[in-house]
Backbone as JSON Lines, residues from 0, in Angstrom:
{"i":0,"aa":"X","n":[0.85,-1.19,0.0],"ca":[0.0,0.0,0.0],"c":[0.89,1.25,0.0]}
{"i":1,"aa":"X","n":[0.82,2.65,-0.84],"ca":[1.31,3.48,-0.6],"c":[1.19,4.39,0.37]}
{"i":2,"aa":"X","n":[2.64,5.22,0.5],"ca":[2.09,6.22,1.91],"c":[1.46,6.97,1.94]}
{"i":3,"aa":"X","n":[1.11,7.21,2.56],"ca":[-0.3,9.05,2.61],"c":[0.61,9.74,3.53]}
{"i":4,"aa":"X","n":[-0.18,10.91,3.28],"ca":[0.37,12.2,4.35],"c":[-0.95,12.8,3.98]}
{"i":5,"aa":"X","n":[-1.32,13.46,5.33],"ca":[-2.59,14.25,5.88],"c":[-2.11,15.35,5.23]}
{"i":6,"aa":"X","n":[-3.08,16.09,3.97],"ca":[-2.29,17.17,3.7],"c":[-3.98,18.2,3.61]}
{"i":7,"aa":"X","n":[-3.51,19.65,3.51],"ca":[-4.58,20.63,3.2],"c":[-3.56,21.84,2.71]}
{"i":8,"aa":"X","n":[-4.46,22.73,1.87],"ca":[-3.92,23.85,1.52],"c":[-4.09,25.28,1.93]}
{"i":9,"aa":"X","n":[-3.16,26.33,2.06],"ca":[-3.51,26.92,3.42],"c":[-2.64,28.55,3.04]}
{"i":10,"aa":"X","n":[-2.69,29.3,3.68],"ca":[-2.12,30.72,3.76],"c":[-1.48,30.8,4.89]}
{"i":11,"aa":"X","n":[-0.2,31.23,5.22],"ca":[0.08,31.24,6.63],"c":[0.03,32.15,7.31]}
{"i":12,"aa":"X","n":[-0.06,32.16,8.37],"ca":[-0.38,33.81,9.41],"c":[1.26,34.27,9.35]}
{"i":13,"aa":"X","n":[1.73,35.05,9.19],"ca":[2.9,36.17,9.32],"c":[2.86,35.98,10.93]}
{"i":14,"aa":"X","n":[4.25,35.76,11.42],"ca":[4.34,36.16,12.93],"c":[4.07,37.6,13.45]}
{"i":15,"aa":"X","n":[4.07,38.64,12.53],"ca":[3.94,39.91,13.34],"c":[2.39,39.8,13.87]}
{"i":16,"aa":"X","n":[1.58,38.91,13.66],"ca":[0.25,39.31,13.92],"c":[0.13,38.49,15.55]}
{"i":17,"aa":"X","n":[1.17,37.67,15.19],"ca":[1.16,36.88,16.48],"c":[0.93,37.52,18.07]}
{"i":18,"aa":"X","n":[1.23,38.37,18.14],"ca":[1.62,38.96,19.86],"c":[-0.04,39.34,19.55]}
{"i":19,"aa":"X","n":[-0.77,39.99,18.86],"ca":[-2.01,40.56,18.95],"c":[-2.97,39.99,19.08]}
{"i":20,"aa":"X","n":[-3.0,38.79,18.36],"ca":[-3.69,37.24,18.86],"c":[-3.43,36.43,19.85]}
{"i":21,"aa":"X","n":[-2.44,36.71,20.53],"ca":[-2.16,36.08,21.62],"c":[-3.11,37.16,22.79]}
{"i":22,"aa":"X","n":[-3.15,38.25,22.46],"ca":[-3.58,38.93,23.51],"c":[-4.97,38.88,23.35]}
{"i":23,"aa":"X","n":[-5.88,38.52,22.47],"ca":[-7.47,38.35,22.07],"c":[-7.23,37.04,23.0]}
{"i":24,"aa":"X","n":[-6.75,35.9,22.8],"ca":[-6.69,35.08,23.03],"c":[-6.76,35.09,24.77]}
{"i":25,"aa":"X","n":[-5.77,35.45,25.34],"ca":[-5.86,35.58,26.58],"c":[-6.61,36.32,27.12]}
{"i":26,"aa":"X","n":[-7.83,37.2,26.29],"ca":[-8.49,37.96,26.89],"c":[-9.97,36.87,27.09]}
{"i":27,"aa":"X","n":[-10.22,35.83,25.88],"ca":[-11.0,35.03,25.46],"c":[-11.04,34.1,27.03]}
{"i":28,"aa":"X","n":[-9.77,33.5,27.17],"ca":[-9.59,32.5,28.07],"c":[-9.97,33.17,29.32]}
{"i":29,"aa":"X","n":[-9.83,34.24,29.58],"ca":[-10.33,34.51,31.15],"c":[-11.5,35.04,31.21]}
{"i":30,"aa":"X","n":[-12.47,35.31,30.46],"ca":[-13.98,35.26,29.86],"c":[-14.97,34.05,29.96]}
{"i":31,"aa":"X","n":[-14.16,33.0,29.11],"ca":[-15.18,32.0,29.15],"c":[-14.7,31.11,30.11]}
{"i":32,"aa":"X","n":[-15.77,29.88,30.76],"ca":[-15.16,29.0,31.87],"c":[-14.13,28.41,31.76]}
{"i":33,"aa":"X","n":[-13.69,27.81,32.78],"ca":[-12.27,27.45,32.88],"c":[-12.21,25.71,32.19]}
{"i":34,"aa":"X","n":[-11.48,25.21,31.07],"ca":[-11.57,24.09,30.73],"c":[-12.83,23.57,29.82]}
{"i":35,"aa":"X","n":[-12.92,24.39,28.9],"ca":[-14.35,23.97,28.25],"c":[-13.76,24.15,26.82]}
{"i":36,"aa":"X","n":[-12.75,25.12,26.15],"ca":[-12.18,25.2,25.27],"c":[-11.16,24.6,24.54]}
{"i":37,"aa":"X","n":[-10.75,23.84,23.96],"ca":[-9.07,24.13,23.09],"c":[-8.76,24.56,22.72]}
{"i":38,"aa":"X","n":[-7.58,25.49,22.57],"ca":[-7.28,27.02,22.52],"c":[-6.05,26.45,21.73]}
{"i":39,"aa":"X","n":[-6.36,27.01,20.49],"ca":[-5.3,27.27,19.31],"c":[-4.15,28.23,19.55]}
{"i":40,"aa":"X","n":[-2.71,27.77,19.4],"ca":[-1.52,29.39,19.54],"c":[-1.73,29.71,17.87]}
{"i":41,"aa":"X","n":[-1.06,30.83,18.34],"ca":[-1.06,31.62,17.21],"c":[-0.05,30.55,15.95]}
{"i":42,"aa":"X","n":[1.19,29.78,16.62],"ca":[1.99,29.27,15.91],"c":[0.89,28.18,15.13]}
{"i":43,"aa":"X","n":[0.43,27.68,15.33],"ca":[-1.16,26.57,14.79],"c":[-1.78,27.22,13.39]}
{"i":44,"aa":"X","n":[-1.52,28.61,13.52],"ca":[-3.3,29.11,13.03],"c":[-2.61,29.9,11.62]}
{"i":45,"aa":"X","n":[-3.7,29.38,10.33],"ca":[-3.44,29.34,9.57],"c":[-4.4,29.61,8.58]}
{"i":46,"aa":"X","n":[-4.97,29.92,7.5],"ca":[-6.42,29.93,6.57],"c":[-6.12,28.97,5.95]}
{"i":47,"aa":"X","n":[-6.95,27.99,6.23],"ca":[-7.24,26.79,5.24],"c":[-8.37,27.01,4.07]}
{"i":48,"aa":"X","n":[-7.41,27.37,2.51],"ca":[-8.36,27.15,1.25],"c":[-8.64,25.87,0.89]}
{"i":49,"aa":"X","n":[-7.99,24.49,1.5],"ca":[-8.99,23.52,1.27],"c":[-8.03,22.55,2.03]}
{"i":50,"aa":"X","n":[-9.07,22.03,2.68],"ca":[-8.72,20.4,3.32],"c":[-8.57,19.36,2.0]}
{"i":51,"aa":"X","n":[-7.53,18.48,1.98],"ca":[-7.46,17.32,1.38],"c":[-7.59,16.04,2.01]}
{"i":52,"aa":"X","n":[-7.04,16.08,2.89],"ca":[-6.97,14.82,3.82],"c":[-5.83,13.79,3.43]}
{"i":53,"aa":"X","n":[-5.77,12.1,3.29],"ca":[-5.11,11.43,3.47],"c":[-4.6,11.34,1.84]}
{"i":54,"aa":"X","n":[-3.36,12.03,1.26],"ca":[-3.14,12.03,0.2],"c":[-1.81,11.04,-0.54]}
{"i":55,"aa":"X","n":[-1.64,9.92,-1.27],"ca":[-0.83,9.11,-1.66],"c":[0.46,10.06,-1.95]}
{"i":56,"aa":"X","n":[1.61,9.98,-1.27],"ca":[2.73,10.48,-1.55],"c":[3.13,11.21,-3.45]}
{"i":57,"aa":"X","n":[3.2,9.78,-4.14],"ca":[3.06,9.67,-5.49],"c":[2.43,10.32,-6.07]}
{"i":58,"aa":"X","n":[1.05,11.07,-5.26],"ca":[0.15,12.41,-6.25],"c":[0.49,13.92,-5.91]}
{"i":59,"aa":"X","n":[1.63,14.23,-5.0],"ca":[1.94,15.33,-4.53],"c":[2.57,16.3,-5.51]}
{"i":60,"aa":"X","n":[3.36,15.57,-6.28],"ca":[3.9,16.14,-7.98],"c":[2.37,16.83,-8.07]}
{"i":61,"aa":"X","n":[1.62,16.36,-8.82],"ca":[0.45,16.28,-9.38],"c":[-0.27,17.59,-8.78]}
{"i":62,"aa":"X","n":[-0.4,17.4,-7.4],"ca":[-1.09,18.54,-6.66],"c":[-0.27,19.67,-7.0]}
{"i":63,"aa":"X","n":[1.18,19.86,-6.55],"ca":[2.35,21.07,-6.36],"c":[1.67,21.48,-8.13]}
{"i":64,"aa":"X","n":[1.72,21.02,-9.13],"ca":[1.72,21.38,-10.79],"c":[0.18,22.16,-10.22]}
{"i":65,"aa":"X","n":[-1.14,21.48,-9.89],"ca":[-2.21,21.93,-9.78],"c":[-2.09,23.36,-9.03]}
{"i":66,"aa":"X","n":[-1.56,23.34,-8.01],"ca":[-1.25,25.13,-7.28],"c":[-0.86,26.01,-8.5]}
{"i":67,"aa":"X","n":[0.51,25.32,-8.85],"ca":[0.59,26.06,-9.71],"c":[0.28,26.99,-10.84]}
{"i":68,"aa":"X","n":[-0.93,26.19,-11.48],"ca":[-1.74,26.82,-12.36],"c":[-2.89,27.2,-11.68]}
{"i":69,"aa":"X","n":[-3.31,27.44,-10.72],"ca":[-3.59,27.96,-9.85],"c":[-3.79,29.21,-9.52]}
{"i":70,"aa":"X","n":[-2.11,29.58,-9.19],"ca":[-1.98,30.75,-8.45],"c":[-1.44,31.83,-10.18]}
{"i":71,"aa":"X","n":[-1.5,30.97,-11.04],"ca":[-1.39,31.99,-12.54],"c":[-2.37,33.51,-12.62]}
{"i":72,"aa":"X","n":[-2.1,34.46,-12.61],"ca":[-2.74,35.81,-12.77],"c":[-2.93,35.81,-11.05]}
{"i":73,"aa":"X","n":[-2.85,36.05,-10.21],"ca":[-3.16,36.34,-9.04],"c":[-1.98,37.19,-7.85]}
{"i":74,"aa":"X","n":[-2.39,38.2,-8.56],"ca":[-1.15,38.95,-7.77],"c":[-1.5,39.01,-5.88]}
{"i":75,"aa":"X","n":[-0.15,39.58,-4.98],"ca":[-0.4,39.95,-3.92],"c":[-1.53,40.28,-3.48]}
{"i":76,"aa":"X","n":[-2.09,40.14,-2.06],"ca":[-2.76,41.03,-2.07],"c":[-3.29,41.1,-0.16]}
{"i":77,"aa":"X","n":[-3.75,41.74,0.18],"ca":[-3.69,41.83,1.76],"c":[-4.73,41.52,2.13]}
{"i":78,"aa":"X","n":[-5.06,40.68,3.6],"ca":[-6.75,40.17,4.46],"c":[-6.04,40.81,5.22]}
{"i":79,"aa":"X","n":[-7.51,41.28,6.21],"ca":[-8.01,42.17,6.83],"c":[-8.13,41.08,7.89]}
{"i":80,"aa":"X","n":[-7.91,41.11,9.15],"ca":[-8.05,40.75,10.52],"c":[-8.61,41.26,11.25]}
{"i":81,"aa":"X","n":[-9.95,40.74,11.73],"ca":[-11.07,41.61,12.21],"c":[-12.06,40.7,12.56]}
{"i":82,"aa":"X","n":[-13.03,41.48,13.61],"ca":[-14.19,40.71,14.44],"c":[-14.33,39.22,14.76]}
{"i":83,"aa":"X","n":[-14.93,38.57,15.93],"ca":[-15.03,37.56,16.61],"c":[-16.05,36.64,16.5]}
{"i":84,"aa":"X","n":[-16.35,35.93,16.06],"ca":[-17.56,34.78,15.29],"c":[-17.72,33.43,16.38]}
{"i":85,"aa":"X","n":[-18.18,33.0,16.15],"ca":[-18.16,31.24,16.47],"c":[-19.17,30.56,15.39]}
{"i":86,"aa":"X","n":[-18.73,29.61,15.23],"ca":[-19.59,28.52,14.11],"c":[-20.39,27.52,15.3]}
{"i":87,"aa":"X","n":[-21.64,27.09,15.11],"ca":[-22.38,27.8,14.17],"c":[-22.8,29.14,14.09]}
{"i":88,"aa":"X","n":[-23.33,29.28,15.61],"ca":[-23.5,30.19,16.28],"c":[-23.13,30.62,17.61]}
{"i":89,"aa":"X","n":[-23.16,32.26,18.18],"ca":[-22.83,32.31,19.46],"c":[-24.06,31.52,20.33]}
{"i":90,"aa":"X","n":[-24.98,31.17,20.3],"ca":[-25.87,30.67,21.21],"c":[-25.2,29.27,21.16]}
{"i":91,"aa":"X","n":[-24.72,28.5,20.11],"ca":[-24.51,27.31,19.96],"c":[-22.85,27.09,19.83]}
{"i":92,"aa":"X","n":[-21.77,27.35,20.38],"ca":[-20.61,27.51,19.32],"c":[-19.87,26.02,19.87]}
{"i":93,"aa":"X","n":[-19.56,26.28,18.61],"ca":[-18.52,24.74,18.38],"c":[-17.1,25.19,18.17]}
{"i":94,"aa":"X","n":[-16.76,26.27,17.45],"ca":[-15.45,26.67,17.11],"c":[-15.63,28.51,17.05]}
{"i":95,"aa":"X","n":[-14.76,29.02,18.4],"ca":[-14.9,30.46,17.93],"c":[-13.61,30.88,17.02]}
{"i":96,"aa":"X","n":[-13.56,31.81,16.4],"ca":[-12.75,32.09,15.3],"c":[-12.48,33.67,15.18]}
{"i":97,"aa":"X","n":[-11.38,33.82,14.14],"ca":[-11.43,35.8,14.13],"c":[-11.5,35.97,12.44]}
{"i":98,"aa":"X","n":[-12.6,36.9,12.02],"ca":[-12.59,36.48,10.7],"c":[-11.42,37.46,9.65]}
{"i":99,"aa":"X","n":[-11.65,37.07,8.36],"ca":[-10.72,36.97,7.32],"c":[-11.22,38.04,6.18]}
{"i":100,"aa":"X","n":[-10.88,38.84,5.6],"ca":[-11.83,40.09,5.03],"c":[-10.49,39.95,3.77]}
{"i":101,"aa":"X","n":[-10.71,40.82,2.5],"ca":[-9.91,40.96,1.81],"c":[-10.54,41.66,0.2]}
{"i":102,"aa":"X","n":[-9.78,43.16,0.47],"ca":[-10.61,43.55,-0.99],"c":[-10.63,43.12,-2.04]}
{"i":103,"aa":"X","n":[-11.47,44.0,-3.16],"ca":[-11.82,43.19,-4.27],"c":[-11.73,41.73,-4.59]}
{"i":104,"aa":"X","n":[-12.64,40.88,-2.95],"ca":[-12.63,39.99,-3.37],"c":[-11.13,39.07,-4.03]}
{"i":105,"aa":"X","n":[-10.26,38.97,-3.57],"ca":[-9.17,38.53,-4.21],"c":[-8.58,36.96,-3.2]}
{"i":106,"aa":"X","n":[-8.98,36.95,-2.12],"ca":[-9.6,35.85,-1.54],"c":[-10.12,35.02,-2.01]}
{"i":107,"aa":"X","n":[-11.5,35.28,-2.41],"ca":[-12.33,34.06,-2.9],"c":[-12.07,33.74,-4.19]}
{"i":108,"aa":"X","n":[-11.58,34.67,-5.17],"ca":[-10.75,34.24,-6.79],"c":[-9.69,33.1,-6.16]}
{"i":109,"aa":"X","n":[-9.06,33.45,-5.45],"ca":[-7.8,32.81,-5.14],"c":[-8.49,31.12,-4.87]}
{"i":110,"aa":"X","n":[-9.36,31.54,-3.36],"ca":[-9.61,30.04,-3.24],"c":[-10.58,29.16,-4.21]}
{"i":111,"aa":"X","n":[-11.5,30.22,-5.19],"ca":[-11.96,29.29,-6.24],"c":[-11.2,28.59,-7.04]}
{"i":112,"aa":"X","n":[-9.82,29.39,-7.52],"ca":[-8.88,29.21,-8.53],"c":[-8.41,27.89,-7.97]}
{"i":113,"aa":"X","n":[-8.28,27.82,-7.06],"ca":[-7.68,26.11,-6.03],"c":[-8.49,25.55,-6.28]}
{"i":114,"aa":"X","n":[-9.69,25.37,-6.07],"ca":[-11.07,24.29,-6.33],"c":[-10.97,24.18,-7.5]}
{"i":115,"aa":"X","n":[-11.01,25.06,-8.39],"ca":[-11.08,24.57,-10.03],"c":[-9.73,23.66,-10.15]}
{"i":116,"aa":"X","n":[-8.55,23.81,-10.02],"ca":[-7.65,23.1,-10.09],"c":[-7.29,21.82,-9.33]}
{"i":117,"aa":"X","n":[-8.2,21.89,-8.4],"ca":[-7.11,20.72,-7.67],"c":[-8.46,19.72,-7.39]}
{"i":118,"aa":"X","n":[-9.96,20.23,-7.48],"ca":[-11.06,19.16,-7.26],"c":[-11.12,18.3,-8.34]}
{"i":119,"aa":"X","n":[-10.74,18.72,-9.68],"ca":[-10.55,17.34,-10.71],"c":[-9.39,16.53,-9.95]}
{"i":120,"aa":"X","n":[-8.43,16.57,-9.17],"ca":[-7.83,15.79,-9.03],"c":[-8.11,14.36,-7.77]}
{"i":121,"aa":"X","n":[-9.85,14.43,-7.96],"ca":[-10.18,13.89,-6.59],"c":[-10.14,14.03,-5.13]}
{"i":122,"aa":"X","n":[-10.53,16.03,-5.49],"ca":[-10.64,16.22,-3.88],"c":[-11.6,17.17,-4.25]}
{"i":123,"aa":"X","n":[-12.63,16.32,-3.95],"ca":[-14.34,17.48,-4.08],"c":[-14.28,18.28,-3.26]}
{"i":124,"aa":"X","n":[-14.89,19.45,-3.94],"ca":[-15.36,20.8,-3.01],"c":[-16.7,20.49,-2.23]}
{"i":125,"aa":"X","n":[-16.31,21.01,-0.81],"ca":[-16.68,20.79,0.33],"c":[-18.0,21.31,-0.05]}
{"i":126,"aa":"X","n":[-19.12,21.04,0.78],"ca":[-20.92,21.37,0.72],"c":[-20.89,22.85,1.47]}
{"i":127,"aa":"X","n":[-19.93,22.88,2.26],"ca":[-20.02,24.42,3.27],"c":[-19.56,25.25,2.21]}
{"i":128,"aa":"X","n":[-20.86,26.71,2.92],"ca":[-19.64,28.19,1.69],"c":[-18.77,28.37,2.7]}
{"i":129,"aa":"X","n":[-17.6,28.71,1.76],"ca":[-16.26,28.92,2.11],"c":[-16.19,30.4,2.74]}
{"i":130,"aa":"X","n":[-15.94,30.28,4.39],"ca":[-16.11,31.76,5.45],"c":[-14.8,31.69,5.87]}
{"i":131,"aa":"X","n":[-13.52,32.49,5.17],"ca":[-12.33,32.3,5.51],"c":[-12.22,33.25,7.02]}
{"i":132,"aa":"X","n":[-11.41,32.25,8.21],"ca":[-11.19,32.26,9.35],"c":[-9.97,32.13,9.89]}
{"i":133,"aa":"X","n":[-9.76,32.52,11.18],"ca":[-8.97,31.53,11.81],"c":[-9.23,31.09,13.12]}
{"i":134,"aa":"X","n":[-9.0,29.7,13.31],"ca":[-9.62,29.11,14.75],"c":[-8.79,29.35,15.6]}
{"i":135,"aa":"X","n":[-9.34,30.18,16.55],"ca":[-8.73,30.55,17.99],"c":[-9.15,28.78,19.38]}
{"i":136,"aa":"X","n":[-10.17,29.02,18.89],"ca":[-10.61,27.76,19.87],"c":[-11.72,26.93,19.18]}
{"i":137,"aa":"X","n":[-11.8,25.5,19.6],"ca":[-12.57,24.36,19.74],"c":[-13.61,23.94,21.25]}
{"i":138,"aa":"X","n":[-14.72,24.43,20.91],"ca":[-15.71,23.77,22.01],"c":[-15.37,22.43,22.56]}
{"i":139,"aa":"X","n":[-15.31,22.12,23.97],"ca":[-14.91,20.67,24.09],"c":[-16.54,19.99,24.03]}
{"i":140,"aa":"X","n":[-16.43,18.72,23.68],"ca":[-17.63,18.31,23.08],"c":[-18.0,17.26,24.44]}
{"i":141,"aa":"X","n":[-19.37,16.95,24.81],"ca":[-20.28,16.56,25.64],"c":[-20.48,17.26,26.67]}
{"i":142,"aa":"X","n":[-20.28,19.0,26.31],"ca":[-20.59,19.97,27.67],"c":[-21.93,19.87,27.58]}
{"i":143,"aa":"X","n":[-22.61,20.18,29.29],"ca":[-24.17,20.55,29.02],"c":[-23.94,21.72,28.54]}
{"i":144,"aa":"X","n":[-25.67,21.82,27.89],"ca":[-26.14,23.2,27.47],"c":[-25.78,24.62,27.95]}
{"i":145,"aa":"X","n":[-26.36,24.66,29.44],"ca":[-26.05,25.79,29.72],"c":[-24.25,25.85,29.75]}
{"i":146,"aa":"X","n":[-23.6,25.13,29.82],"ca":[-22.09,25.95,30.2],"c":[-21.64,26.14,28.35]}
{"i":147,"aa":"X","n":[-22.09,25.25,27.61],"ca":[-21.74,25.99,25.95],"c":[-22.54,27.66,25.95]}
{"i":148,"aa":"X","n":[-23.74,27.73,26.39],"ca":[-24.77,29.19,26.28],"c":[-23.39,30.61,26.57]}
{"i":149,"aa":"X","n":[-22.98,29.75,28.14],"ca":[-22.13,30.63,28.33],"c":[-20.83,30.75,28.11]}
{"i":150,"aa":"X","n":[-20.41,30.15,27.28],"ca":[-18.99,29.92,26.36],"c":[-19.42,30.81,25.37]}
{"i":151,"aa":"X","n":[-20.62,30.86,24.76],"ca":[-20.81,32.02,23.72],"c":[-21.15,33.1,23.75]}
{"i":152,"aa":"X","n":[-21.9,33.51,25.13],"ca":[-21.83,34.74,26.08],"c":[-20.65,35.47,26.27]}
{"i":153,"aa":"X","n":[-19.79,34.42,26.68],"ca":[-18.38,35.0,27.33],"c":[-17.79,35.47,26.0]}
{"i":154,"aa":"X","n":[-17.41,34.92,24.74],"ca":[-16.81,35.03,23.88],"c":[-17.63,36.8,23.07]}
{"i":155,"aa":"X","n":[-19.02,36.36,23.34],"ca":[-19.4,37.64,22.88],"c":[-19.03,39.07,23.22]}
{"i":156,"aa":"X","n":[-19.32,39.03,24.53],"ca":[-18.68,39.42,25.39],"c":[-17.31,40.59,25.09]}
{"i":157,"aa":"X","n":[-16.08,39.62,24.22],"ca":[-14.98,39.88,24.08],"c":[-14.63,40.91,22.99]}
{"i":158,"aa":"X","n":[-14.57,42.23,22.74],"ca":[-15.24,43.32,22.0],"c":[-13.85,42.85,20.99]}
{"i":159,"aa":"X","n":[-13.57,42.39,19.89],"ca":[-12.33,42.34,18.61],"c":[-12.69,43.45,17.2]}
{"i":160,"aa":"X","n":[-12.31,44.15,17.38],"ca":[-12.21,45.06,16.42],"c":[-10.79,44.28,15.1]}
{"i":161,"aa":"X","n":[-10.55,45.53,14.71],"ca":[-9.62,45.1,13.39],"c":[-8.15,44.81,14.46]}
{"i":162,"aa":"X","n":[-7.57,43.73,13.88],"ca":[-6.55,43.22,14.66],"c":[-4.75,43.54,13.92]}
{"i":163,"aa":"X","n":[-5.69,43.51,12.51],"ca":[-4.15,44.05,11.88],"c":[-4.37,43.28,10.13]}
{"i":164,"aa":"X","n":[-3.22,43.85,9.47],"ca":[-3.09,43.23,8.11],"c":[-2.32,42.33,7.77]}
{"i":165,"aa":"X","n":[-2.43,41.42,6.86],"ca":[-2.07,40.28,6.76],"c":[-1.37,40.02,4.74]}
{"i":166,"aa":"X","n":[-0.22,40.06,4.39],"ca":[0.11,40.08,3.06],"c":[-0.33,38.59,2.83]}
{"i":167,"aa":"X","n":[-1.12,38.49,1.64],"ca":[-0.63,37.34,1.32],"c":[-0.21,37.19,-0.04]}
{"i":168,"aa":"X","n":[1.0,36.47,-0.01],"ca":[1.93,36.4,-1.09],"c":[2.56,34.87,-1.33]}
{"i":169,"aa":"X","n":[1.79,33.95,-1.02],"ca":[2.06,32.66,-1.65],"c":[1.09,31.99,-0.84]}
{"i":170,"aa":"X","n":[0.86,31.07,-1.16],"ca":[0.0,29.62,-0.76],"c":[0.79,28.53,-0.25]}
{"i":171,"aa":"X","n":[0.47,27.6,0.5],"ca":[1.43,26.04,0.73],"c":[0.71,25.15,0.81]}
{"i":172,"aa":"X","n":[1.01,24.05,0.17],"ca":[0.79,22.95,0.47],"c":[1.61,22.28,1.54]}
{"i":173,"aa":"X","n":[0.7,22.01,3.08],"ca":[0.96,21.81,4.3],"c":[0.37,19.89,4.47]}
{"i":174,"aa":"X","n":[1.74,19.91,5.52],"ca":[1.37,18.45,6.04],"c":[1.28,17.99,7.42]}
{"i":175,"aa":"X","n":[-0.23,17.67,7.7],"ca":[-0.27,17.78,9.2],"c":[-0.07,16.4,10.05]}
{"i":176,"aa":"X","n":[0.65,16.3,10.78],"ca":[0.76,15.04,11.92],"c":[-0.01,15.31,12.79]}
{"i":177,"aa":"X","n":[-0.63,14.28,13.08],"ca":[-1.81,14.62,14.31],"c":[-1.03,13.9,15.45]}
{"i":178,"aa":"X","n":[-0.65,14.54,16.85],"ca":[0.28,14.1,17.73],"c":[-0.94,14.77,19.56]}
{"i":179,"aa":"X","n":[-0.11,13.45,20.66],"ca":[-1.86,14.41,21.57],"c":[-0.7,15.2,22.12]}
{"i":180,"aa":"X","n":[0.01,16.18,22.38],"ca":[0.69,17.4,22.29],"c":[-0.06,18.83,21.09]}
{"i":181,"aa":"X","n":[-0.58,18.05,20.28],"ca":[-1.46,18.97,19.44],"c":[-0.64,18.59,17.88]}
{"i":182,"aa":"X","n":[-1.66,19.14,16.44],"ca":[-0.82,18.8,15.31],"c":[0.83,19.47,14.95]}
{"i":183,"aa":"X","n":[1.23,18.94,14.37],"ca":[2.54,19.92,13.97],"c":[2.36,19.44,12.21]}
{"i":184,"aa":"X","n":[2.6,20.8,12.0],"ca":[2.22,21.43,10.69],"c":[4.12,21.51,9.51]}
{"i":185,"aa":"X","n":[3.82,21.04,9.17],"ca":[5.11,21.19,7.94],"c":[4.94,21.75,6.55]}
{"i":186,"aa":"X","n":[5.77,22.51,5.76],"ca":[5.35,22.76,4.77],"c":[5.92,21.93,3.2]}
{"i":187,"aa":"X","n":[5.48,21.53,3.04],"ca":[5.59,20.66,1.47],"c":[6.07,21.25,0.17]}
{"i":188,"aa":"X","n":[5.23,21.95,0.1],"ca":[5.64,23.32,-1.23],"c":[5.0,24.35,-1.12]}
{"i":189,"aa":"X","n":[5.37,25.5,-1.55],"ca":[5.09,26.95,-1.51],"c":[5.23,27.6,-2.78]}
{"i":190,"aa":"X","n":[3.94,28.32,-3.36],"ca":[3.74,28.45,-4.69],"c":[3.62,30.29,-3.98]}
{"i":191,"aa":"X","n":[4.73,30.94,-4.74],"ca":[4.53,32.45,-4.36],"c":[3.83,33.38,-5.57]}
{"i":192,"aa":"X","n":[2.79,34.19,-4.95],"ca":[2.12,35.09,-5.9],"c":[3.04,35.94,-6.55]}
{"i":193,"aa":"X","n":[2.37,36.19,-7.88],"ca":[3.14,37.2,-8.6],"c":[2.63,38.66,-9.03]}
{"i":194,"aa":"X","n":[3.33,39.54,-8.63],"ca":[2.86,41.07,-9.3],"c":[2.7,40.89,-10.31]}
C-alpha cells in the first residue's frame, strides 16, 4: 500500500500578527469558563483554502503542478483581521474564530482558482460556503447546554475590532501530523504570488 500524508492547503499567518492574537486570546480564556475550550496558539493558526486529507505520496507532484496553475494571474494582495464569530452560532458555538476580510474579493478568486484546479484531481469541493477564518478555539464536546450558552456569552462578550493586516503572497501545500501534544504542521511546497 502506498504512503499518505494528511495534507490541506492553506495561507500562513505572518508572525507579526502573532503577539495581537495572543492577547485576544488571553483575553478570550479569562472570559469564558475554565476548561471547556481548546485554545489554538497563534503558531497553529493558519487559513485553510482547502482540506485534502489522506493524500498518496506519489500524487503530490500532481497537486504542487495543480497550485501552480492555480496561483497563474493572481497577484499579492492583503486580508483584513477583524471581528469575533463562532460557528455555528454564538448561542450554539462549536469553534470560535477571528474572521478573514480581503478587498476586491481577491480571496475568494484565489480560493476558487484552487477548487477549479485541484477538485478534478479527486478532492471534491466541500458542501459548506467557504467563510475564511482563523480558529482561535474548539468547544470541548459533551458539555451541558447551559455551560456551551455561556462559552458564547463570554466570547461575545470579548469586543475584537480590526486586529491588523495580513500580506498574502504565496499559498502552501501543508502536512499535518496529528500528535496528543497537538498537530505539527510542515510545509511541502510553496507556490509564491506574482505582481
Amino acid at each position: 500500500m502506498s504512503e499518505t500524508y494528511r495534507l490541506f492547503i492553506a495561507i500562513e499567518l505572518p508572525h507579526s500578527l502573532h503577539p495581537t492574537l495572543q492577547s485576544t486570546l488571553k483575553a478570550l480564556q479569562q472570559a469564558v469558563p475554565v476548561n471547556t475550550v481548546k485554545w489554538v496558539q497563534p503558531d497553529n493558526m493558519h487559513l485553510t483554502l482547502k482540506f485534502l486529507g489522506d493524500v498518496p505520496t506519489h500524487q503530490i507532484s500532481v497537486l504542487e503542478s495543480g497550485l501552480q496553475n492555480a496561483i497563474e494571474g493572481h497577484a499579492p494582495f492583503s486580508l483584513e483581521v477583524a471581528n469575533l464569530g463562532c460557528f455555528p452560532n454564538f448561542s450554539r458555538p462549536n469553534v470560535i474564530w477571528i474572521g478573514l476580510n480581503s478587498s476586491s474579493h481577491s480571496l475568494r478568486r484565489l480560493r476558487d482558482s484552487v477548487e477549479h484546479y485541484i477538485a478534478p484531481l479527486g478532492y471534491p469541493t466541500e458542501d459548506r460556503a467557504f467563510s475564511p477564518h482563523l480558529t482561535l478555539g474548539r468547544v470541548k464536546r459533551d458539555l451541558a447546554k447551559p455551560i456551551i450558552g455561556k462559552i458564547g456569552e463570554a466570547a461575545q462578550s470579548v469586543h475584537v475590532g480590526k486586529l491588523g493586516d495580513w500580506p498574502c503572497e504565496s499559498i502552501r501545500l501543508m502536512r499535518s501530523d496529528l500528535r496528543p501534544e497537538g498537530p505539527l504542521y510542515t510545509c511541502i511546497a510553496e507556490k509564491r504570488l506574482k505582481s
